[in-house]
N, C-alpha and C positions, 0 to 999 in steps of 0.2 A: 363652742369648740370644746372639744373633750380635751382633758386636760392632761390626755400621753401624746397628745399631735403639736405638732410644729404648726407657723404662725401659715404653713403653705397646707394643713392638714394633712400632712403625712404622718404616718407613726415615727414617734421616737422611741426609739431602743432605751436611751437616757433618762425619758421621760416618764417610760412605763416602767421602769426598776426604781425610781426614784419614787412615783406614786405607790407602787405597791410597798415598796420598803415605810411609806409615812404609816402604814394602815397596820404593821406588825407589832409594833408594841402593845396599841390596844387592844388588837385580837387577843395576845397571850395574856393581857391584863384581865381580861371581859372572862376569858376561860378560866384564868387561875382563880377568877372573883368566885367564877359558878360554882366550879369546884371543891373551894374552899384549899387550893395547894398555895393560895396568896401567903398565908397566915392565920395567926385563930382572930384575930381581930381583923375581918377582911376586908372591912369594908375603909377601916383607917389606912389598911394597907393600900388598896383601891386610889384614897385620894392622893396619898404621897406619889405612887409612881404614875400618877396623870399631870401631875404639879412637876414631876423630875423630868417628863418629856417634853414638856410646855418648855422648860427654862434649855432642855436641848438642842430639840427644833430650833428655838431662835438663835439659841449662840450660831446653830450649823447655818442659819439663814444667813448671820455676819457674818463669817467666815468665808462666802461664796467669793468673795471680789477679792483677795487675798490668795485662795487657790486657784482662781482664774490665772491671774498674773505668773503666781511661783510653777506653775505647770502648762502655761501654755497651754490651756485649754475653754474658750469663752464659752463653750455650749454649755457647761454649768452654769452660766446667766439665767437656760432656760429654766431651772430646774427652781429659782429663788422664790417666787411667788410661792407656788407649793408647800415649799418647805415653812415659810412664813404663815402660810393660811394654814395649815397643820397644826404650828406652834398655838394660835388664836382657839383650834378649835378643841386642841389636848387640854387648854386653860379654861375654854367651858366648861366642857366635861368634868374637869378637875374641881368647879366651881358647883357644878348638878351634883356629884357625888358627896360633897360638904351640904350641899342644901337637902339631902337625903339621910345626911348623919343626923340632922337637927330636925328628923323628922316632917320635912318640908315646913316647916312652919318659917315663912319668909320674913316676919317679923323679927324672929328670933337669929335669922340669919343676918339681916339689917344690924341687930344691935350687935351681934356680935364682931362685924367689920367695923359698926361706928367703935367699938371697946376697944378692940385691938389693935394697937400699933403694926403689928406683922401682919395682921388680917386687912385694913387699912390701904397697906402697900402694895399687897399682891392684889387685892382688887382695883387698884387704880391704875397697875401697870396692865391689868387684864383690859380695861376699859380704852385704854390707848391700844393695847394690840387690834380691840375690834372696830377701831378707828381706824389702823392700817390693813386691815382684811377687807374691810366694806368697802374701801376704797381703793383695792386693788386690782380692781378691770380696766380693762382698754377705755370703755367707755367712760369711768371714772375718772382716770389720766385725761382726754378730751375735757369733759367737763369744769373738772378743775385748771384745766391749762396744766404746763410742763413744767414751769417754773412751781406755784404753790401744791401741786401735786409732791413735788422733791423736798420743799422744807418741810410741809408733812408729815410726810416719810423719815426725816431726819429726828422725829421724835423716836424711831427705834432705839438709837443708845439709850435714851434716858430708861425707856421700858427696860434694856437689858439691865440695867443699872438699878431698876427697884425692882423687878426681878430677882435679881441675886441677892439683894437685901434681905427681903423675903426670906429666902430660902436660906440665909443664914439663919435669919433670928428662929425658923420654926424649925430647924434641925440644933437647935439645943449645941450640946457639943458635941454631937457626930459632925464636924464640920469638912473634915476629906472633902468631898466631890465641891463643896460649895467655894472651900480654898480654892482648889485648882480652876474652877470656874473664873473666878476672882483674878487669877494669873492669867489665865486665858483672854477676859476681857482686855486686861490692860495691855497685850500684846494686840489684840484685835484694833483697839483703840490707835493706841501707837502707832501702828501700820498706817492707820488712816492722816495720820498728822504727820508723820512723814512723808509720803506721799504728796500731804498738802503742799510741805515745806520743802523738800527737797523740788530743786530745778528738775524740768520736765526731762532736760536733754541727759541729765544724771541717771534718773532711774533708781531703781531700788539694787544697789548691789549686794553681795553677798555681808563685806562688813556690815551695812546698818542693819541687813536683816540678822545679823549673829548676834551684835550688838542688843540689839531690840529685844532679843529672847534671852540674857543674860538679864537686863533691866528687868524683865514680869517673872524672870525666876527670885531675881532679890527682892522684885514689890509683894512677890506670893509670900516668902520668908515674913516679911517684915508684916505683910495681912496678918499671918498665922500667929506670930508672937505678940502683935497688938490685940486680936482678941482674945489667944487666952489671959494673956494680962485684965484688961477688961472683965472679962467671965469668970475667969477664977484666981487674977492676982497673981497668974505665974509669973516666975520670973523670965522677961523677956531674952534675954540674953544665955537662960536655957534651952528657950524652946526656938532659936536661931541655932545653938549649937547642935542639935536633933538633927533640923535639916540640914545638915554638911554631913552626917552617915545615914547608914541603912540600919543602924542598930532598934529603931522602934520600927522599920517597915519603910516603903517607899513612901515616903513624904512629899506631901501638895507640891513644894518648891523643886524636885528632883522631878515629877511626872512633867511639870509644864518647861523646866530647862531639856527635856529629854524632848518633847513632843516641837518645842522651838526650834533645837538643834537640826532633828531631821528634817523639817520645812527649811532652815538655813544648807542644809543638804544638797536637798530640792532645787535649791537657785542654783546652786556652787557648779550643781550635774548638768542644769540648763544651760546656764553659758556657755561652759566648757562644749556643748553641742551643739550651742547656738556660735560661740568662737570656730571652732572647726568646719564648720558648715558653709561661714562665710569670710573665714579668714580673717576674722577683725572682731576685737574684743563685744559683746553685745551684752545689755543688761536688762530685765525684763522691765517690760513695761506695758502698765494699765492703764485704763482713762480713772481718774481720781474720784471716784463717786462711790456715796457710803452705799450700804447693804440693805435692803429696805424691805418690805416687808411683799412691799409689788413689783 
């Protein structure tokens, strides 16, 4: 089955925007490389932005069941597999362009992950991701049965989780995007353990989702000041008082309480039209199942 049709083979509109949109970064990465408009180091340039869509893709692949719910919209389910085998195949490519630096010499690419703690990490989360790619067909689901198909699956946190690791320790202290990353997961997470824990006939309402985005804007804070502490012995209680202005710039903790806030938005609008619709209070509600890579 091509992968813009529905499970009836029809074209999806959803499906074929959604596939073409995976395929645009590396187009402009693969030109900017020909080019040489990447950078004068192009090829280093190369592996960082195949590494920065690898760790995208997957956040957006967890994110799918979270927008499903707050938008009332399930046809984004169709769209998960996709974006997860995307992630898997940006992290190859990401992994060819480093084994390309090293002159292909795979020996030398071997020792250099056995050497390196950050090299280490991102190759083991890569190796989990193509443990949920390989096994993300119909006929793999069958195989495996439904039940051990889904714990499986459930090793995506972990990968998102040495993923970002990764991408902290090898961005030095440009750390911006991997903060916000960092905030992002813990709200991604969150969601999902609420949902565990909250009663089903409850739902998610607008307080825990407001709530919930106030909690990973203070966990992004307190990421941000624990590593520079860590890296360069700042003082934490500086680099917390940063994040409460804009005077160095938008800060990790202000983009992820902004980007929480409008998803708490999101629900606040839904009710209110799912309230008026039917005359009776309504809160959204999903089936509780993580985000997976199939």
């Amino acid at each position: 089955m091509w992968p813009w049709l529905d499970r009836k083979g029809r074209l999806s509109l959803l499906k074929l925007l959604v596939f073409v949109a995976l395929f645009a970064p590396a187009v402009w990465i693969v030109v900017a490389f020909g080019t040489g408009a990447i950078g004068a180091r192009a090829l280093n340039a190369a592996i960082r932005e195949f590494g920065l869509w690898t760790i995208r893709w997957l956040f957006l692949a967890l994110a799918i069941t979270p927008l499903c719910g707050i938008f009332a919209y399930p046809s984004l389910f169709s769209a998960r597999r996709m974006i997860g085998v995307a992630a898997f195949a940006y992290g190859f490519v990401h992994l060819c362009f480093y084994t390309a630096d090293q002159a292909f010499d795979l020996s030398a690419v071997a020792a250099e992950i056995v050497s390196r703690t950050y090299l280490t990490i991102g190759f083991t989360a890569l190796v989990g991701l193509s443990a949920l790619a390989s096994t993300s067909t119909d006929g793999m689901v069958r195989r495996l049965g439904g039940r051990n198909w889904r714990r499986l699956h459930r090793f995506v946190y972990a990968i998102a989780v040495l993923g970002l690791v990764h991408f902290f320790l090898q961005s030095k202290l440009d750390v911006w995007e991997p903060t916000v990353m960092a905030g992002l997961l813990a709200w991604l997470l969150g969601y999902r353990v609420l949902k565990w824990a909250l009663p089903r006939r409850e739902g998610m309402s607008v307080a825990w989702v407001a709530g919930l985005g106030v909690a990973a804007a203070l966990f992004t804070a307190l990421a941000e000041a624990l590593y520079f502490r860590l890296a360069m012995g700042a003082d934490p209680l500086r680099v917390l008082a940063v994040n409460l202005g804009l005077a160095a710039g938008l800060r990790p903790a202000i983009v992820v309480l902004s980007t929480t806030l409008a998803l708490t938005a999101a629900v606040a609008i839904r009710n209110l039209v799912a309230r008026r619709g039917s005359g009776r209070s309504q809160f959204v509600r999903v089936r509780p199942s993580g985000v997976r890579v199939g």
